[in-house]
C-alpha positions in Angstrom: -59.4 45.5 37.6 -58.0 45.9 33.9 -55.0 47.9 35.6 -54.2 44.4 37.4 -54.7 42.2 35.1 -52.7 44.4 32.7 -49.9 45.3 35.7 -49.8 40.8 35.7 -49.5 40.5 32.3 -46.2 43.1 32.6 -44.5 40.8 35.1 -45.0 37.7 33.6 -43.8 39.4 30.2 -40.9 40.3 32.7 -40.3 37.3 34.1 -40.3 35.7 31.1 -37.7 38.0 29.6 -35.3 37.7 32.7 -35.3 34.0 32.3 -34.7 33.9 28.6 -31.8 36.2 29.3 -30.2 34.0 32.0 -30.4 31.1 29.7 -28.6 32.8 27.2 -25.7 34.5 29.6 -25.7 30.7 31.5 -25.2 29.0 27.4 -22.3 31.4 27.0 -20.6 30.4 29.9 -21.2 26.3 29.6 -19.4 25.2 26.4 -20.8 22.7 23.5 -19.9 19.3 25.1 -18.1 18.4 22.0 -16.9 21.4 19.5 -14.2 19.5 17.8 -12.5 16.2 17.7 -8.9 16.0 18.4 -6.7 13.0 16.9 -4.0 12.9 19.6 -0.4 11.7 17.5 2.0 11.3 21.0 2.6 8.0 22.5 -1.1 8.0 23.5 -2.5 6.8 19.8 -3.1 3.6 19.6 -2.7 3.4 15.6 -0.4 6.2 14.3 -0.6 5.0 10.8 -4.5 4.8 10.8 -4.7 8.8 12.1 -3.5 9.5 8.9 -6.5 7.9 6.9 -8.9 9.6 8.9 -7.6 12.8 8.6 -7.8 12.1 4.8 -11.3 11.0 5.3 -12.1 14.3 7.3 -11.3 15.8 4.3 -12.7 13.9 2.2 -16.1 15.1 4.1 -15.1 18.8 3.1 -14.1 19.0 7.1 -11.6 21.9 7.2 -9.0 20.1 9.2 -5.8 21.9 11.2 -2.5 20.2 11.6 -1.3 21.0 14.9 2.5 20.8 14.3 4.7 20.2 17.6 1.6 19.4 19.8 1.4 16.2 20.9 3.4 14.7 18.1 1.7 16.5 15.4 -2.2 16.3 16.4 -5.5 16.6 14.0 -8.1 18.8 14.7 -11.1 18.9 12.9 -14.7 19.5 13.6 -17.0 17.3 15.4 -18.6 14.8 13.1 -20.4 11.4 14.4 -19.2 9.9 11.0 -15.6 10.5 11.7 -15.7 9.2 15.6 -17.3 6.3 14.2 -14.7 5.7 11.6 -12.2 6.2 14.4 -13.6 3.7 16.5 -14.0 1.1 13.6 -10.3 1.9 12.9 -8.3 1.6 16.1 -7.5 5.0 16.2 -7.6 6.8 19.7 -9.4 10.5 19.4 -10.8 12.8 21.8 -13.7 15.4 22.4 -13.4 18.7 23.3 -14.7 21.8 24.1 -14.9 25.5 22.5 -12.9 26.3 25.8 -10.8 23.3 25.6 -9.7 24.6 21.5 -9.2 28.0 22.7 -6.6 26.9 25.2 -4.8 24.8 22.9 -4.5 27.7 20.1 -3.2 29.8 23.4 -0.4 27.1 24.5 0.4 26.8 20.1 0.5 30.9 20.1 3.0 30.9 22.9 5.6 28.0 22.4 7.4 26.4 18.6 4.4 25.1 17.5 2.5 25.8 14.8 -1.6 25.5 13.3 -1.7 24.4 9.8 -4.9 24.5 8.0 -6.1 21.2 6.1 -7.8 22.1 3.0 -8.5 19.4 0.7 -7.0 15.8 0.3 -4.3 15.6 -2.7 -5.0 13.4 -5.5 -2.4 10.5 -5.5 -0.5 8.3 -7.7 2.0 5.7 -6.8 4.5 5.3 -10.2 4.9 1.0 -10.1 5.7 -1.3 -12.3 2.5 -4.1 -13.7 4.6 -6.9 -12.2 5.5 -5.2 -9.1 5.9 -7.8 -5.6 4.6 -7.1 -2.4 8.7 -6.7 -1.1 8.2 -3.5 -4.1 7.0 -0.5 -2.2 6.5 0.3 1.7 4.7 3.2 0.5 1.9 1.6 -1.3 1.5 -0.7 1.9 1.8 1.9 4.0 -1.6 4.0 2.1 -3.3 0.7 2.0 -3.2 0.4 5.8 -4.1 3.7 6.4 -6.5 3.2 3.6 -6.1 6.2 1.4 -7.0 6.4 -1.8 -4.2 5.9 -4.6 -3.9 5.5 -8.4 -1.3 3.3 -9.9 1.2 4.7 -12.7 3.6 3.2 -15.1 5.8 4.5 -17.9 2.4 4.1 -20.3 0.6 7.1 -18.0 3.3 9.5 -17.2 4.6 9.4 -20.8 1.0 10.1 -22.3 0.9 12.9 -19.2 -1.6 11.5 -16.4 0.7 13.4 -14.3 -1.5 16.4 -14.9 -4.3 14.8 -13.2 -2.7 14.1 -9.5 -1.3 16.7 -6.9 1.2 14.0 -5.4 3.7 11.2 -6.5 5.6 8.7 -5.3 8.6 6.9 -6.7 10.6 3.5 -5.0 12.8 1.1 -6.2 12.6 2.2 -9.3 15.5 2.9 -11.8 15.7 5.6 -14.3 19.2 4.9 -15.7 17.9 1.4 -17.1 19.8 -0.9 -15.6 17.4 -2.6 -14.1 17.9 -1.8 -10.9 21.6 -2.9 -11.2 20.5 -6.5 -9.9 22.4 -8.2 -13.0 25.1 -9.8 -11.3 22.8 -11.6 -8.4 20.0 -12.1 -10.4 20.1 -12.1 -14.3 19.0 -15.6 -14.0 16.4 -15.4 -12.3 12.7 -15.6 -13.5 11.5 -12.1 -12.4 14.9 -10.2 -13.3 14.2 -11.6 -17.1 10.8 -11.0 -16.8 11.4 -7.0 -15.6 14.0 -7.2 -18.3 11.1 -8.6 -21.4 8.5 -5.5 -19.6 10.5 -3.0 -20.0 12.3 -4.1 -23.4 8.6 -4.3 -24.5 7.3 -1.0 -23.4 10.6 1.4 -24.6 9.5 -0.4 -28.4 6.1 0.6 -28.0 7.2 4.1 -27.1 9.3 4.4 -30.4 12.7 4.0 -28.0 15.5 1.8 -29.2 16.8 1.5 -25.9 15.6 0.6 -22.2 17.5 4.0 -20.9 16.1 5.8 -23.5 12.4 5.4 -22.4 13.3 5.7 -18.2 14.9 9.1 -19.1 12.4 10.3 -20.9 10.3 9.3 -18.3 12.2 11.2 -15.8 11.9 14.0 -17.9 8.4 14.1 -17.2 8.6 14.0 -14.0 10.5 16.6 -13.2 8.3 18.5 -15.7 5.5 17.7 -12.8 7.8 19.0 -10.4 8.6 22.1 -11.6 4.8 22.3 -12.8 3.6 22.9 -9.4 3.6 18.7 -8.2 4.9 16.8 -5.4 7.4 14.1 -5.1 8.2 11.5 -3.1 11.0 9.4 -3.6 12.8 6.6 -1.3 15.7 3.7 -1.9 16.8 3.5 -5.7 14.6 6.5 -7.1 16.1 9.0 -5.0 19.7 9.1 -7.2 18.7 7.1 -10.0 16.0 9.5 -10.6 18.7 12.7 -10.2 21.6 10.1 -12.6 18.8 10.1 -15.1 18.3 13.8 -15.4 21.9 14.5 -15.1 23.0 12.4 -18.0 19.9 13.3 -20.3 20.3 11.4 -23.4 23.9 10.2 -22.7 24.2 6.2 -22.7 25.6 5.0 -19.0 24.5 1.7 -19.5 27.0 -0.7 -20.0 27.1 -3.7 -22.9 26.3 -6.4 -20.9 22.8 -5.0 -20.2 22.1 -3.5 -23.3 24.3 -5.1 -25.9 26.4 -1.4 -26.7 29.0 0.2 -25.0 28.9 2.9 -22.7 29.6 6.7 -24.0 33.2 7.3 -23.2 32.5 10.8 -22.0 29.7 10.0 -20.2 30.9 11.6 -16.7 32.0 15.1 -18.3 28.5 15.4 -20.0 26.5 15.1 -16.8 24.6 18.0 -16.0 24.1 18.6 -12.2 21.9 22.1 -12.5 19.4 19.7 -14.0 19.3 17.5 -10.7 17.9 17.8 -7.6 18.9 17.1 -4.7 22.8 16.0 -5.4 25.8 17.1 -7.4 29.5 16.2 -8.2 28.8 12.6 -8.0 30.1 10.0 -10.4 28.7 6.8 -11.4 29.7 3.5 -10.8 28.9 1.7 -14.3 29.9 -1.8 -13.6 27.3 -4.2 -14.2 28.3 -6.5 -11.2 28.3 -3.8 -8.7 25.1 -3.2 -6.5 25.5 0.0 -6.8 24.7 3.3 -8.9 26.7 6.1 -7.9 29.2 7.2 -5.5 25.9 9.3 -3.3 24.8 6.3 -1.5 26.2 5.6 1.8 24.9 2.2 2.0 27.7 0.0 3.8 26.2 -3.5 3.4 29.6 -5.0 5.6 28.5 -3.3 8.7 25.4 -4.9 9.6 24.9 -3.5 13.1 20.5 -3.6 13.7 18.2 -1.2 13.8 18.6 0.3 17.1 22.5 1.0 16.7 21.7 2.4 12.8 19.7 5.1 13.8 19.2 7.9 12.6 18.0 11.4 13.9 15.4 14.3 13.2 16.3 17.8 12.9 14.1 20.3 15.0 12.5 23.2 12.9 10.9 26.3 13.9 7.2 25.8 13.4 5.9 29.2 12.8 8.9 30.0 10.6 9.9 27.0 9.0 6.6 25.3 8.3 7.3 23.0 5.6 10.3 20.9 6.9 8.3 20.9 10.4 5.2 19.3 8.7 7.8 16.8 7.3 9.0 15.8 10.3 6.1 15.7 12.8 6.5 12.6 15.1 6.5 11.2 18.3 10.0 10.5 18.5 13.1 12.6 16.6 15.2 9.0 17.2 14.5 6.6 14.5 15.7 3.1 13.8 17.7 2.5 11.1 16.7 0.4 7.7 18.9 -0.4 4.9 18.0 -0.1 0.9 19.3 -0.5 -2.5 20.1 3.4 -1.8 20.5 3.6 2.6 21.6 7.6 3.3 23.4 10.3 1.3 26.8 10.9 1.9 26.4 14.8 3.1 28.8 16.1 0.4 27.0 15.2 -2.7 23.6 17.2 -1.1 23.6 20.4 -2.3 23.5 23.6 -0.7 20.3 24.7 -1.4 18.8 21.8 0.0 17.4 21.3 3.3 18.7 18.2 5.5 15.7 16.8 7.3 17.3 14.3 9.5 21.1 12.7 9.5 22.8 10.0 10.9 25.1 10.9 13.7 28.7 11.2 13.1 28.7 9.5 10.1 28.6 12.1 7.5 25.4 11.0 6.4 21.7 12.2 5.6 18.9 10.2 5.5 15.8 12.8 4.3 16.1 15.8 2.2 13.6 18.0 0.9 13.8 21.2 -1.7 11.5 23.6 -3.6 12.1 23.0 -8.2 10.2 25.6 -9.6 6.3 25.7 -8.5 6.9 22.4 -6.7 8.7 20.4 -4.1 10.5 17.0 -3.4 11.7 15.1 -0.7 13.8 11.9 -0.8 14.1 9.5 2.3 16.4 6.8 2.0 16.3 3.1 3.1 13.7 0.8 1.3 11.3 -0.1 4.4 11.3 1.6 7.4 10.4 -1.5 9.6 12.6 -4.5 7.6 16.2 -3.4 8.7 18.3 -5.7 6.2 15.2 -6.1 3.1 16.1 -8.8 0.9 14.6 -9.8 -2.6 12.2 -12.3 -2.0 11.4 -11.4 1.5 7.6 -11.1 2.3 6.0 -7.9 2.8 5.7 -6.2 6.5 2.9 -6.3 8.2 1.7 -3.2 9.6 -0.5 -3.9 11.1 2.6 -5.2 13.9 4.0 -1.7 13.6 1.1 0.7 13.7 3.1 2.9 15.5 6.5 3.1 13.6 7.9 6.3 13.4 9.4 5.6 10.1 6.5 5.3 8.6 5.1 8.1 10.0 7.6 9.7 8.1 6.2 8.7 4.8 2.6 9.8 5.5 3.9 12.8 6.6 5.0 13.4 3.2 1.5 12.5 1.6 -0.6 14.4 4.2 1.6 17.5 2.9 0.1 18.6 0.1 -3.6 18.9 1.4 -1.8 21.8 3.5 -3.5 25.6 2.7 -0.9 26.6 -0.3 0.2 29.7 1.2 1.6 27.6 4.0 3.6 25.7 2.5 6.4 28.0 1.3 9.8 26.8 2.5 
């Protein structure tokens, strides 16, 4: 009797054992419903621009992320989190669940075609350099992180001169002039309210710096940006900053401002002092120092008398190797590599003042011109885009700000979040 009770006891120990094991061989088979969320960036998102919040946000949950460069326009890929589907349903923006298996196959088709996994790390600290009495017309990119609602910090000559810079990973500079000229809007404007006002701001902040002049304080500024630069930062620049930014550090300490502005003359020598090893992204250019002319230097390509849209202005992406050239890829992820035109204070580069060193991110077809750059200057990087706002073709002073909300989709600004998603790259990957 105790022989088969105990001989029972065996097989329902057995039994037991052989079911526990099919559970566990049928659980390896059937994948997690829902191992990671996937942030599609083709023409299937609804809101491009949003995407690019919540991938900040993921971070901002210490989610390891993964930049899928080249697949589907540049998708996210982080892990599943309730929290950041629900944020991506509040938003607008289009994601999707999948599996273990579904990951796996996606890594395959990345492994085996030019496309690249970039791992997310940590979202950059960012600053936006703009001046107290900036308009909304100011600054696409400020418009364009308040839509996709990320996190910024506001700059002026005040913080980067008393070195805030040391406390942000990423900066961005506009329509902002570092020659002190004031944008060169003197002959339109100088009677106008705000151009007197900019002029009283800044006249007012170079005094309380110790400067005697207006030029004086924005090169010095300059200087400590590209002291952030070379420190390990990264910039952004679009429309007036990109040259004005490179005429500043070029003709460090030399007066290019002429007497009308300031009240002195210009230095006579002024073009055989620049320095071009202390610029950028351009060389051999030479200024254009007439007050009355829109205009800063002989780099921009902007051609204000051939007004022909968006559409026939366009411009084009280069394709980059994704495994090889990581960096410039990242820049231009999209969902298109044909982009509308817009116009700026500074539109394109002509293609001979770029130097060789740096690397041409998209161009406009044979017209000599580039519209995007981007280069390594000592431990950090910049890239300049020109054009003012990538969905207001002809942007006029005065003109209300764009609505995004109307162009959640625009490649061009996709572009510029591009740039600012950059940075939260893992830092071995982003060696050009």
């Amino acid at each position: 009797m105790l022989d088969q009770i105990s001989r029972s006891a065996q097989r329902r120990k057995s039994n037991w054992l052989i079911s526990a094991l099919l559970v566990l061989v049928i659980s390896s088979f059937i994948a997690p419903l829902s191992a990671e969320l996937l942030v599609p960036m083709d023409n299937t998102q609804n809101n491009h621009l949003k995407a690019y919040g919540i991938a900040f946000e993921g971070l901002k949950q210490q989610l390891v992320g993964k930049w899928l460069l080249n697949y589907r326009g540049g998708s996210f890929l982080f892990p599943d989190s309730d929290a950041l589907a629900a944020l991506c349903n509040i938003r607008g923006v289009r994601f999707e669940r999948i599996s273990s298996s579904q990951v796996a196959a996606i890594l395959t088709e990345i492994q085996a075609g030019n496309m690249e996994s970039v791992t997310l790390e940590k979202e950059p600290k960012i600053a936006v350099y703009i001046p107290p009495n900036t308009l909304p017309w100011d600054d696409a990119v400020s418009m364009a992180l308040e839509y996709a609602e990320i996190e910024y910090d506001r700059l002026w000559d005040d913080e980067v001169l008393d070195g805030k810079l040391n406390d942000y990973d990423w900066l961005h500079l506009h329509h902002e002039d570092f020659t002190g000229q004031y944008g060169k809007f003197y002959g339109s404007y100088r009677n106008a309210p705000w151009y007197q006002n900019d002029v009283k701001v800044s006249e007012t902040m170079a005094q309380n710096k110790g400067f005697a002049k207006v030029w004086q304080l924005k090169h010095a500024v300059a200087e400590k940006i590209r002291d952030f630069v070379i420190g390990g930062g990264f910039l952004f620049a679009m429309c007036a900053a990109t040259d004005s930014f490179d005429l500043a550090l070029a003709a460090r300490n030399v007066d290019i401002v002429d007497s009308a502005i300031d009240g002195d003359g210009i230095d006579p020598m002024y073009q055989k002092k620049l320095d071009y090893s202390r610029t950028f992204a351009f060389e051999n250019f030479s200024l254009k120092t007439n007050p009355y002319e829109y205009e800063f230097s002989d780099i921009d390509a902007s051609d204000y008398s051939r007004l022909r849209g968006a559409e026939a202005d366009y411009f084009q992406l280069f394709d980059f190797s994704a495994k090889y050239d990581p960096v410039p890829t990242m820049l231009t992820q999209n969902h298109t590599n044909i982009i509308d035109g817009f116009l700026g204070q500074t539109t394109s580069f002509f293609k001979d003042k770029v130097k060789k060193s740096v690397i041409i991110l998209a161009e406009v077809p044979n017209q000599n011109e580039v519209k995007y750059v981007h280069g390594n200057i000592g431990k950090g990087t910049f890239t300049f885009y020109g054009g003012h706002d990538p969905e207001d073709y002809q942007h006029k002073v005065g003109d209300p700000e764009t609505i995004l909300d109307l162009h959640k989709n625009s490649p061009g600004y996709r572009l510029i979040l591009n740039n600012v998603l950059f940075p939260a790259a893992e830092k071995k990957q982003l060696k050009t």
